[in-house]
C-alpha positions as CSV (number, residue, x, y, z in Angstrom):
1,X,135.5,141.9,49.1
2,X,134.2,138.9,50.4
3,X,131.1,137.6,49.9
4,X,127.9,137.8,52.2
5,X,126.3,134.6,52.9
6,X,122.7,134.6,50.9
7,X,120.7,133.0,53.5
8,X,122.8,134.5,56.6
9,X,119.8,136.4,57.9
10,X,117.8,133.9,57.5
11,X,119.1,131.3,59.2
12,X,119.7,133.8,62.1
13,X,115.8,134.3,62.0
14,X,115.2,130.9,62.2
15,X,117.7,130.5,64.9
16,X,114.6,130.6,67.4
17,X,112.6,127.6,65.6
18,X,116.0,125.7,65.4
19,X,116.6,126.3,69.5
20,X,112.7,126.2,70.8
21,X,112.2,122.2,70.3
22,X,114.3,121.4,72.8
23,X,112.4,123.1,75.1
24,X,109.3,120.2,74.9
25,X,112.9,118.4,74.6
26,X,113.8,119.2,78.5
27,X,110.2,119.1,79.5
28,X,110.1,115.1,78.5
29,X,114.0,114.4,79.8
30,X,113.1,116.7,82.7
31,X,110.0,114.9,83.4
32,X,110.9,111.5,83.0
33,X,113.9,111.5,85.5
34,X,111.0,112.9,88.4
35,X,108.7,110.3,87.4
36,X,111.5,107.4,87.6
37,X,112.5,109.0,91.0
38,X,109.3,109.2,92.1
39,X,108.9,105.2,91.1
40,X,112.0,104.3,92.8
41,X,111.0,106.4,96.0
42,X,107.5,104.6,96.0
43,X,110.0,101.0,95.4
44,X,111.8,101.9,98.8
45,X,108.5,103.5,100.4
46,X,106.8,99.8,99.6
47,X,110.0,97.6,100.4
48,X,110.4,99.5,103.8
49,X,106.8,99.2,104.6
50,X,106.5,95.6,103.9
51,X,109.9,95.4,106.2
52,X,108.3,97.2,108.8
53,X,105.1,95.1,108.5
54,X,106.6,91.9,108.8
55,X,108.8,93.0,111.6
56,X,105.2,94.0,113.5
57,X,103.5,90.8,112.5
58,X,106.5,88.7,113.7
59,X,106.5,90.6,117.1
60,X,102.7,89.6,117.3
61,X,103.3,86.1,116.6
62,X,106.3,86.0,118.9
63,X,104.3,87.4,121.4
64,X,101.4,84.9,120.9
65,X,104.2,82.0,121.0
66,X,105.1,83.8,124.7
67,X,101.2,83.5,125.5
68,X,101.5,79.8,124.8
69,X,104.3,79.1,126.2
70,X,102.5,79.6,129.6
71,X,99.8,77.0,128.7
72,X,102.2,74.8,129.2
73,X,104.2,76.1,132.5
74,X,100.9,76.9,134.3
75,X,99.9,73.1,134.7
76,X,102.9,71.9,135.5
77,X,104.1,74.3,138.2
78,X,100.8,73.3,139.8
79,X,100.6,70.3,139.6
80,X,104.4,70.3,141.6
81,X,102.7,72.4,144.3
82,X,99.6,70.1,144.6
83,X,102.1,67.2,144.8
84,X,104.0,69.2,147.7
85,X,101.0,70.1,149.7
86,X,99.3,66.5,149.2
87,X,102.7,64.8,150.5
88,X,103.3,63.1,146.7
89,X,99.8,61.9,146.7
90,X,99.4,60.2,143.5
91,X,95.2,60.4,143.2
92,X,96.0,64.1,143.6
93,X,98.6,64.4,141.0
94,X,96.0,62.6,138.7
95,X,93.5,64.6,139.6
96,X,95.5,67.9,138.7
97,X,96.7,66.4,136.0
98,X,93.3,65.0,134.3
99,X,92.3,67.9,132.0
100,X,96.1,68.4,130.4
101,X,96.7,65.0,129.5
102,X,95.2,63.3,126.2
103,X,94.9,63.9,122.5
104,X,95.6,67.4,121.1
105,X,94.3,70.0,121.6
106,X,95.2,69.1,125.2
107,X,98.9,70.7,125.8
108,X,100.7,67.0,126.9
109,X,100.7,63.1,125.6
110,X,101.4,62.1,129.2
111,X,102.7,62.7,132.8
112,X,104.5,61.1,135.8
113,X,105.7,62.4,139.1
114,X,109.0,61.6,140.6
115,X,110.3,61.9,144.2
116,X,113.4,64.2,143.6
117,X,116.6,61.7,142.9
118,X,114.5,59.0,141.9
119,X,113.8,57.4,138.4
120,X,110.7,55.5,139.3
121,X,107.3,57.7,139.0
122,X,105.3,58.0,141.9
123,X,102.2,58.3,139.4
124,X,101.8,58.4,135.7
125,X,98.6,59.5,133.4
126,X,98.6,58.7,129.9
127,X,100.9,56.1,128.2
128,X,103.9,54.6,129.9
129,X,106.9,56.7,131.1
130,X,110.5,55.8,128.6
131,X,112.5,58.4,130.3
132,X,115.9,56.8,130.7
133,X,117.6,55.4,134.4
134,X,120.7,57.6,133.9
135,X,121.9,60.3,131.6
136,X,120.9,64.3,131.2
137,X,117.2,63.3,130.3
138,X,116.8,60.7,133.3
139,X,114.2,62.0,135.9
140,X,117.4,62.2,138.5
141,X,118.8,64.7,136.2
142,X,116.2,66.7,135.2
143,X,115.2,67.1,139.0
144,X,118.6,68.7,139.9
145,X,118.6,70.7,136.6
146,X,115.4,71.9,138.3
147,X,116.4,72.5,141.8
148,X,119.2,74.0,140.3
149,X,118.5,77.1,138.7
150,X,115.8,80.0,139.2
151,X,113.6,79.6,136.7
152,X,112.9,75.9,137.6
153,X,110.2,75.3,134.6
154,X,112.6,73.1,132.0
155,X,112.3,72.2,128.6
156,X,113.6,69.0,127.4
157,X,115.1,68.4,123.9
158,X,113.7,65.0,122.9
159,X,113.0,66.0,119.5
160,X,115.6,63.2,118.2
161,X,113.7,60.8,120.3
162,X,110.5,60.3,118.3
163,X,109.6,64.3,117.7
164,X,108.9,65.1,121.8
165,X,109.2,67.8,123.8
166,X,109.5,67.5,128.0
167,X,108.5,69.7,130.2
168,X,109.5,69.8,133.6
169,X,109.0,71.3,137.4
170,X,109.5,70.8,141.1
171,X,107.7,72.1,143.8
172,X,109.1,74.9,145.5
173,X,110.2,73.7,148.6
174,X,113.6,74.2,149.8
175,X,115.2,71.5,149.5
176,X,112.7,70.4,146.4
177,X,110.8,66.9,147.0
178,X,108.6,66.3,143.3
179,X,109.5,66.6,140.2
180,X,106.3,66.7,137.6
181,X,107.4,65.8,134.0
182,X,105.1,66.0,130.7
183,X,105.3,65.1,127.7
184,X,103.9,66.6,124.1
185,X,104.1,64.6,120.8
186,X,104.5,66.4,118.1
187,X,103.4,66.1,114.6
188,X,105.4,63.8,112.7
189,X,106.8,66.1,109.8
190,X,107.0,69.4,111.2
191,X,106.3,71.0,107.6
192,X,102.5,70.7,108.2
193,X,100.6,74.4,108.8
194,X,99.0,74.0,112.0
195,X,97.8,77.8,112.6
196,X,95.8,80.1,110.2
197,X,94.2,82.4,112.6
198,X,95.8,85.8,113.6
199,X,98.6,86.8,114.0
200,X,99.9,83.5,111.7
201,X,96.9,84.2,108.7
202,X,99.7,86.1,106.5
203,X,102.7,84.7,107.3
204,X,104.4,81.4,106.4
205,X,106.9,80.3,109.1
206,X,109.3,78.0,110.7
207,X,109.3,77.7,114.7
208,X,112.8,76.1,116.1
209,X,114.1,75.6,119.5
210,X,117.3,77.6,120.3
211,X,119.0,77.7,116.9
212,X,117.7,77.6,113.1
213,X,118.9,74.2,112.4
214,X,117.1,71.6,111.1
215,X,117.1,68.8,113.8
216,X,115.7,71.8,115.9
217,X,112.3,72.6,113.5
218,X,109.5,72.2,115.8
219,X,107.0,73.1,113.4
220,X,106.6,75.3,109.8
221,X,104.2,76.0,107.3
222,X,106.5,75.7,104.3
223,X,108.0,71.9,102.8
224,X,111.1,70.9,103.8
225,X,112.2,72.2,100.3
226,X,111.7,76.0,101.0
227,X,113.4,76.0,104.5
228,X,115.8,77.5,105.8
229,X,113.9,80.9,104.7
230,X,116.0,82.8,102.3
231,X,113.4,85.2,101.4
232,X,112.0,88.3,102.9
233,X,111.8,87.2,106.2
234,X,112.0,88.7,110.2
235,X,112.9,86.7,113.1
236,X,111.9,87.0,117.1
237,X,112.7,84.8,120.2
238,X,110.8,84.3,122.9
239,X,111.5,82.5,126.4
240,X,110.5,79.0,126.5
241,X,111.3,77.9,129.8
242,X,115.0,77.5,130.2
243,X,114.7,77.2,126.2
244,X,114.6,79.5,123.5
245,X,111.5,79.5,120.6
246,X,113.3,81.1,117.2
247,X,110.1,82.2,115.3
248,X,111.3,82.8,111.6
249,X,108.8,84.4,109.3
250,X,108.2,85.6,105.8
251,X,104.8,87.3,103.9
252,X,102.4,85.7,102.0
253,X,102.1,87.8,99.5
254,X,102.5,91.0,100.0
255,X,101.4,92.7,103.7
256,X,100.7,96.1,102.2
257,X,97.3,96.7,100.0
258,X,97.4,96.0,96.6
259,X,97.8,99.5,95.0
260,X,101.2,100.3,97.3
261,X,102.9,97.1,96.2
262,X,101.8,97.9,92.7
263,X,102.2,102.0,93.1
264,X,105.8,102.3,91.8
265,X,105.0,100.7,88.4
266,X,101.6,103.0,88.0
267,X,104.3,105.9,88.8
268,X,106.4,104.6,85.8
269,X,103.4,104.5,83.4
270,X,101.7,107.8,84.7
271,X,105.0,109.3,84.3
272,X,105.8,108.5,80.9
273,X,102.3,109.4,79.6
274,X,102.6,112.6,81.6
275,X,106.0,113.1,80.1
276,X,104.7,113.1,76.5
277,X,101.4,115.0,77.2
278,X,104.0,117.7,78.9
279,X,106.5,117.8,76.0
280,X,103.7,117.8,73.2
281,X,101.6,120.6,75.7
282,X,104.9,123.2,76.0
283,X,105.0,123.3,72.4
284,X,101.1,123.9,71.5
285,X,101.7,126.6,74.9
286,X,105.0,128.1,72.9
287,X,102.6,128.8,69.6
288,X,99.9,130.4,72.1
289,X,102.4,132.5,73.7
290,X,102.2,135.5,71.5
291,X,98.5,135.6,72.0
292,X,98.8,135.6,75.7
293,X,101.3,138.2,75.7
294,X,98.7,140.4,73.6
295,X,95.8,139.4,75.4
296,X,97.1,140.9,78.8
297,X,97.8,144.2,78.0
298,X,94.1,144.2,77.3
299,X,93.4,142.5,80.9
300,X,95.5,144.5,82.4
301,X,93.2,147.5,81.1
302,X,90.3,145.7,82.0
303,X,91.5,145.0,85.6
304,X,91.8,149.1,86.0
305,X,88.8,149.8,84.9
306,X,87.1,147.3,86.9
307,X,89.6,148.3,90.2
308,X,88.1,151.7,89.8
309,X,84.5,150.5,89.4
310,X,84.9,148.1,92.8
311,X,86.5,151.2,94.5
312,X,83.8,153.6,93.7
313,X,81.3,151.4,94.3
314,X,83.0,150.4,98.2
315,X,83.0,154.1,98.6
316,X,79.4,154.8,98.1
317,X,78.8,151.9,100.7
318,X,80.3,153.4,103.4
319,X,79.7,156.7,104.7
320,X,81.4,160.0,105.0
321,X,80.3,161.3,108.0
322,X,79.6,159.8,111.2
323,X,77.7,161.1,114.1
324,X,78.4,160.8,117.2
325,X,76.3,161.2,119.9
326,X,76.9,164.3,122.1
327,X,80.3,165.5,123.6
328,X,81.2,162.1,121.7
329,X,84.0,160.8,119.1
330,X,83.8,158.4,116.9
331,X,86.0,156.7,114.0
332,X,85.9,153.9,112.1
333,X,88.3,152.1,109.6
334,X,88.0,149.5,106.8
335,X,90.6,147.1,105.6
336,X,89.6,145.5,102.9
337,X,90.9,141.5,101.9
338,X,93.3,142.9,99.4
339,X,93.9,145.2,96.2
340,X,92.1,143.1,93.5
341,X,88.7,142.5,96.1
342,X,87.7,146.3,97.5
343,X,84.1,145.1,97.5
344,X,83.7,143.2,100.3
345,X,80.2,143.0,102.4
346,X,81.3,144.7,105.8
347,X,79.8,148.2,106.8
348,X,79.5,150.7,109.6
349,X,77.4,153.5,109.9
350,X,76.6,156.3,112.9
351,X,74.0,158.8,112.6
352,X,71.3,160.9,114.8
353,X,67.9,159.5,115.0
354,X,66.0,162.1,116.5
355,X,66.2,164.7,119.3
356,X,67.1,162.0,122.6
357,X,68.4,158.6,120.2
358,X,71.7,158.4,118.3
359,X,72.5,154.9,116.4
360,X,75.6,152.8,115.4
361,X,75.5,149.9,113.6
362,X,78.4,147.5,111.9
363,X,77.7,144.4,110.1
364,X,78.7,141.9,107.8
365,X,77.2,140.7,104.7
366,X,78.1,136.8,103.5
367,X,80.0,136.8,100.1
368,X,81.7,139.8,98.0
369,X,81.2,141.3,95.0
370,X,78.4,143.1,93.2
371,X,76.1,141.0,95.3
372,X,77.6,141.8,98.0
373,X,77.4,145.0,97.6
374,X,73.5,145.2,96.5
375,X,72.9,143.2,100.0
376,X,75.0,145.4,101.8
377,X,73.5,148.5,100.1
378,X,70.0,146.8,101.0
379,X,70.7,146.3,104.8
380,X,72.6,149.9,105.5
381,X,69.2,151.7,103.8
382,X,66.9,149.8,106.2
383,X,69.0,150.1,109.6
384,X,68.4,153.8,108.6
385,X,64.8,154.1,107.9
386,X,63.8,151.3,110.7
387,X,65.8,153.1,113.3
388,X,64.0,156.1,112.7
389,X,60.7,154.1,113.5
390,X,62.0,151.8,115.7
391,X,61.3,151.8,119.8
392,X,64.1,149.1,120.5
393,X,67.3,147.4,118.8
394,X,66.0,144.2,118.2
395,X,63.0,145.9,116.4
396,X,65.4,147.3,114.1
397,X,67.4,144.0,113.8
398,X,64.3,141.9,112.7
399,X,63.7,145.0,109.8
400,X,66.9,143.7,108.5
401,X,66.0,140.3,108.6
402,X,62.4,140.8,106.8
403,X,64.1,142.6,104.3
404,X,66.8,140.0,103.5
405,X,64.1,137.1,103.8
406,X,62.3,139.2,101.1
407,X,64.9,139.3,98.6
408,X,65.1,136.6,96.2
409,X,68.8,135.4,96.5
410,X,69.3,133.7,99.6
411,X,72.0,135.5,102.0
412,X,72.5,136.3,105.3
413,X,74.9,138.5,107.7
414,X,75.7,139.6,110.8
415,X,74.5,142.6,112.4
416,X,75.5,144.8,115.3
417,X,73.0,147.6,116.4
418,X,72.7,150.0,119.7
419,X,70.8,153.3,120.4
420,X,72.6,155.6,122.2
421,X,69.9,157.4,124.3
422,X,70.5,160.5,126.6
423,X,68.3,161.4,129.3
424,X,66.9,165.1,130.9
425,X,69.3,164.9,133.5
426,X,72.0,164.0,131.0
427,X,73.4,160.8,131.9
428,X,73.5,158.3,128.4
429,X,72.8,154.5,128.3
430,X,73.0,151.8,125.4
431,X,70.4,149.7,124.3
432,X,72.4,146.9,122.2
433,X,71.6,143.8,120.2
434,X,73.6,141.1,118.3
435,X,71.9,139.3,115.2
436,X,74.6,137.0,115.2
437,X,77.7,139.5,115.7
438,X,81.2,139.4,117.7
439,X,79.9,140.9,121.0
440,X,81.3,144.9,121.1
441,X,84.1,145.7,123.9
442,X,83.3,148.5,126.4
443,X,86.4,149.9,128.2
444,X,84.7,152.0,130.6
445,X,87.1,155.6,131.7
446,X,88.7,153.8,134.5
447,X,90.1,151.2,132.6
448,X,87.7,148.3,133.1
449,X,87.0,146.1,130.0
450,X,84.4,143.8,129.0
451,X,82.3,142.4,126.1
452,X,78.5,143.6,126.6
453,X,75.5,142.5,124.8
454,X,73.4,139.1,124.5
455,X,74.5,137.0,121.2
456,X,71.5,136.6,118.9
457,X,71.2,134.5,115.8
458,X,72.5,135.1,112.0
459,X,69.9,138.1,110.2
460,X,68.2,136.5,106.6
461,X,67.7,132.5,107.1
462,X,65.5,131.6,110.1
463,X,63.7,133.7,112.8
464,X,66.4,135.3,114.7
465,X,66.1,134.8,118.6
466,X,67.4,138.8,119.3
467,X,68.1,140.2,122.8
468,X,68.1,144.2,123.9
469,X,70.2,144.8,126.9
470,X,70.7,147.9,128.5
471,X,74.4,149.3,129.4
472,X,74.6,152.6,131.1
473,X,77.7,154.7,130.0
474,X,79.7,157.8,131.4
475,X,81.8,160.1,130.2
476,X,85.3,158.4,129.2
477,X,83.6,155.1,128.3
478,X,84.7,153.7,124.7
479,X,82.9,151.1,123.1
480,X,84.7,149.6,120.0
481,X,83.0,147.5,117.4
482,X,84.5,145.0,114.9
483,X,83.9,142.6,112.3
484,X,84.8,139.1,112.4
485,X,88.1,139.3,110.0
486,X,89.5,140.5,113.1
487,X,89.0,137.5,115.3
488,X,87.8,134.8,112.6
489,X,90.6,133.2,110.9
490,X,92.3,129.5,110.5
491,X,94.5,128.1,113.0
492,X,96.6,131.1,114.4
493,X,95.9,134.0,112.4
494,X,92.8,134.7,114.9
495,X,93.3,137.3,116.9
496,X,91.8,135.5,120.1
497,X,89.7,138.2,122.1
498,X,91.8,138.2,124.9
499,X,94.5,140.4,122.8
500,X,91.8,143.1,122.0
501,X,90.7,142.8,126.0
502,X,94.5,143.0,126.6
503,X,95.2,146.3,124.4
504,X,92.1,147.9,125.2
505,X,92.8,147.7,129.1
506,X,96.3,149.4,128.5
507,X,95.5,152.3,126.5
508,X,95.6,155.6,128.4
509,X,91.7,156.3,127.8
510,X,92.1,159.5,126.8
511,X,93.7,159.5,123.6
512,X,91.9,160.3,120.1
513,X,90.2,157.4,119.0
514,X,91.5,157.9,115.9
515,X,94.9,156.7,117.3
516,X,93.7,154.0,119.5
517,X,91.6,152.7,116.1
518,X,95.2,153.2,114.4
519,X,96.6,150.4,116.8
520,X,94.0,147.8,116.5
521,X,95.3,147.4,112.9
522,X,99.0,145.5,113.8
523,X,97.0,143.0,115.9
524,X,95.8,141.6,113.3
525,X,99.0,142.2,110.5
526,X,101.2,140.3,113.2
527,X,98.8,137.2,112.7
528,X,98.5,137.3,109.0
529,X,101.7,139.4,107.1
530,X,100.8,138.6,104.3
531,X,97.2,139.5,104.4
532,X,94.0,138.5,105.3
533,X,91.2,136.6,103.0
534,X,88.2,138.6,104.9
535,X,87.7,142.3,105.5
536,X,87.6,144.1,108.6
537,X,85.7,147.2,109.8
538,X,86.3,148.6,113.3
539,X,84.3,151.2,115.0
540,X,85.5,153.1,118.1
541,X,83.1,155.4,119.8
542,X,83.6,157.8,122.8
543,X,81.5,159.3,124.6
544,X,81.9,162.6,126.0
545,X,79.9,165.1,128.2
546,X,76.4,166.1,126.3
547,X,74.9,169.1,126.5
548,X,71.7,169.3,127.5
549,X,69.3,171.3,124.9
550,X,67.1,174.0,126.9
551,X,64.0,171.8,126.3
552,X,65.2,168.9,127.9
553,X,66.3,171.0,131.2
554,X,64.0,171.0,134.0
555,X,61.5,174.4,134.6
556,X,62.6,176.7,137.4
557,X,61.6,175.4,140.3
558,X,60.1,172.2,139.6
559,X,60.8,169.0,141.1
560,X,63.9,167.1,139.5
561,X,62.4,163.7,140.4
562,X,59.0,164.5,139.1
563,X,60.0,165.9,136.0
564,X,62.5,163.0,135.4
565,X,59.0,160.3,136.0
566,X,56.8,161.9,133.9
């Protein structure tokens, strides 16, 4: 028989602590590779951005080149049409000419003007004319290059010839008469910064004419050492008369701020102190595990015992009769913000005052819980004893708000009160008032619908400004009343007004309002499916056809008017 192994079961028990280090094991591989993706992704995040930036700031600078560029075509096209209109006129030409021609920063060294096909100026400002008698850059030459073409603003290439650059017009008669040709000297060695203002501040840079070339460097910031650019760099041209400018750029620096060029290291280190602290955490969570397991079974109890405290305790806040006023119906429902929070701060309420006065009321108390509840508790008691005592709405509303302004812990809510009063003759009117409530809806019986009552100011925190208004009501008329979880939400979970308006206007007006209360209810689960954060309480009241008690009829024989005045 063969033997057992002596520490079989053994090592099978401590098959768990073998296998459960490589669980802090996967948490550090696991959490390294997301931190090194995450520093790679910030690496191509920053390399784009600085792309993108230096593209931007190139466009600027190109664009500025394009703005300058005109300094220099504005003077000279003008001076061509002065020379036209003044018949070649050489104190005019001078004249024109005065303020563009001298040491930088004016835009040329010197000027002449030629008669078109001829190599001798007509005038001349600033040093002495060296254009040659024949060839491309002879005044003959340039002239028909001019006349030639449609853009007849030309730029000359004479940077071989002493660093220059020509510029060149002729008027704009047909056939052409003048030619007007200038002259800028540049700097000597190109490699000398010349700009540190905007858009140039950041970037270092290398301006050529047509083609990135050496003998073509007009000007750059960087030594002839460091040129052509090989680095990061962007490129843009721009229109320079018959010409092309090639801007060349690349940062100084780096474009971006200081933390994104530096983010995707601080990734690296964050990630592996994270991925230590995680490993060495999921092995002090796997010893706490057990305890956690045992400690919610006694949570779980605690949770039920406390559910069926919250529920009791909601239960004794709302009542379990209402009364309507007479031949009336009323019904009212409460949906609270979810399983785990059934005390919430709305309430509702409908009761008889006395013989002629019935009251409604729904409200909303800031906050939940226990607090809640004792506020909410507070405000429902004294709606009941001030309305018995009470000769208007408002009078009842500012009861509330003494008796919240009394209490210690500062709170407020939201209150909606009306008397429902019926006359001798029978007929029943409203006498409403908002401390800072959603306005109730009245759909009268033929099918009209509109919000009644004056807003007033939140009950508990200053002096409330409170309005009584009157509505008169016949038989058929519903008014429904609602907290704001109906209508108050983020974004589009609201149930915008115009929805309740909208369903209100299409019910039949005649079924129970128990039904029509029923269908308020998927307005608002269509918005939020997957609950709301607030409660809701919705009142719907009817009213019906009272009947009149014998007291309040009139005596046999007397006067209906007069009985109805005194």
């Amino acid at each position: 028989m063969p033997s057992v192994p002596p520490d079989s079961r053994s090592a099978g028990e401590r098959g768990p602590q073998r296998r459960w280090p490589l669980l802090p094991l996967a948490v550090l591989v696991g959490s390294l590779i997301i931190f090194a993706a995450l520093s790679i992704a910030s690496w191509t995040m920053y390399d784009q951005a600085e792309n993108r930036l230096l593209e931007e700031s190139t466009g600027e600078a190109s664009q500025v080149l394009t703005v300058a560029v005109g300094g220099f075509k504005a003077p000279i096209e003008a001076a061509a049409t002065v020379a036209q209109i003044s018949d070649g006129d050489p104190d005019a030409f001078r004249a024109a000419m005065a303020d563009q021609v001298g040491p930088a920063p004016r835009p040329f060294t010197w000027a002449a003007l030629f008669r078109v096909g001829e190599s001798e100026p007509v005038a001349t400002i600033g040093p002495a004319v060296d254009l040659p008698v024949d060839g491309p850059t002879s005044a003959p030459a340039i002239a028909a290059s001019a006349s030639a073409t449609d853009a007849p603003f030309l730029v000359i290439d004479r940077l071989s010839s002493g660093r220059r650059l020509g510029y060149a017009a002729v008027d704009q008669g047909s056939p052409a008469e003048y030619l007007v040709y200038a002259e800028r000297q540049l700097n000597a060695d190109p490699n000398v910064r010349t700009r540190t203002d905007e858009p140039f501040a950041r970037l270092n840079y290398a301006i050529y004419l047509n083609s990135e070339q050496p003998d073509k460097l007009i000007s750059s910031s960087l030594p002839a050492s460091q040129l052509p650019i090989d680095a990061r760099r962007a490129s843009a041209s721009s229109d320079f008369g018959d010409q092309q400018l090639l801007l060349v750029t690349t940062p100084i620096g780096q474009l971006t701020s200081w933390l994104f060029a530096n983010l995707w290291w601080m990734v690296a280190l964050v990630g592996l102190i994270v991925s230590v602290g995680a490993a060495w955490l999921t092995r002090s969570l796997s010893k706490r595990r057990e305890e956690a397991l045992a400690l919610a079974d006694d949570n779980a109890r605690l949770y039920d015992e406390q559910r069926h405290i919250a529920e009791t305790l909601q239960l004794s806040l709302l009542p379990q009769v209402l009364v309507p006023p007479p031949g009336g119906h009323v019904t009212a429902r409460y949906w609270p913000a979810g399983e785990a929070s059934l005390i919430g701060g709305d309430f509702y309420d409908a009761f008889q005052v006395d013989d002629k006065r019935w009251a409604v009321v729904i409200g909303d108390v800031c906050g939940k819980g226990i607090d809640a509840a004792a506020i909410t508790g507070l405000v429902r008691h004294t709606v009941r004893a001030s309305a018995r005592n009470a000769d208007s709405a408002s009078e009842v509303l500012r009861d509330v708000h003494r008796a919240l302004s009394d209490h210690q812990p500062s709170t407020f809510c939201t209150v909606c009160f009306f008397y429902v009063t019926v006359a001798e003759d029978g007929s029943q009117s409203m006498t409403i008032a908002l401390g800072g409530h959603p306005s109730p809806v009245l759909r009268s019986a033929g099918g009209a619908v509109r919000e009644i009552g004056e807003p007033g100011s939140l009950l508990g925190i200053f002096d409330p400004v409170l309005i009584d208004t009157i509505v008169p009501v016949s038989p058929g008329d519903t008014v429904v009343l609602y907290t704001d979880g109906l209508t108050d939400a983020p974004a589009n979970q609201a149930v915008p007004i115009e929805e309740l308006l909208a369903l209100l206007g299409g019910e039949e007006g005649d079924e129970p309002v128990e039904l029509l209360a029923d269908s308020i209810r998927p307005l608002k689960r269509r918005r939020r499916p997957s609950g709301s954060a607030d409660d809701t309480a919705i009142v719907v009241l009817r009213f019906g056809v009272p009947s009149i008690p014998d007291e309040m009829r009139p005596r046999e024989g007397a006067d209906v008017t007069e009985s109805a005045s005194v």
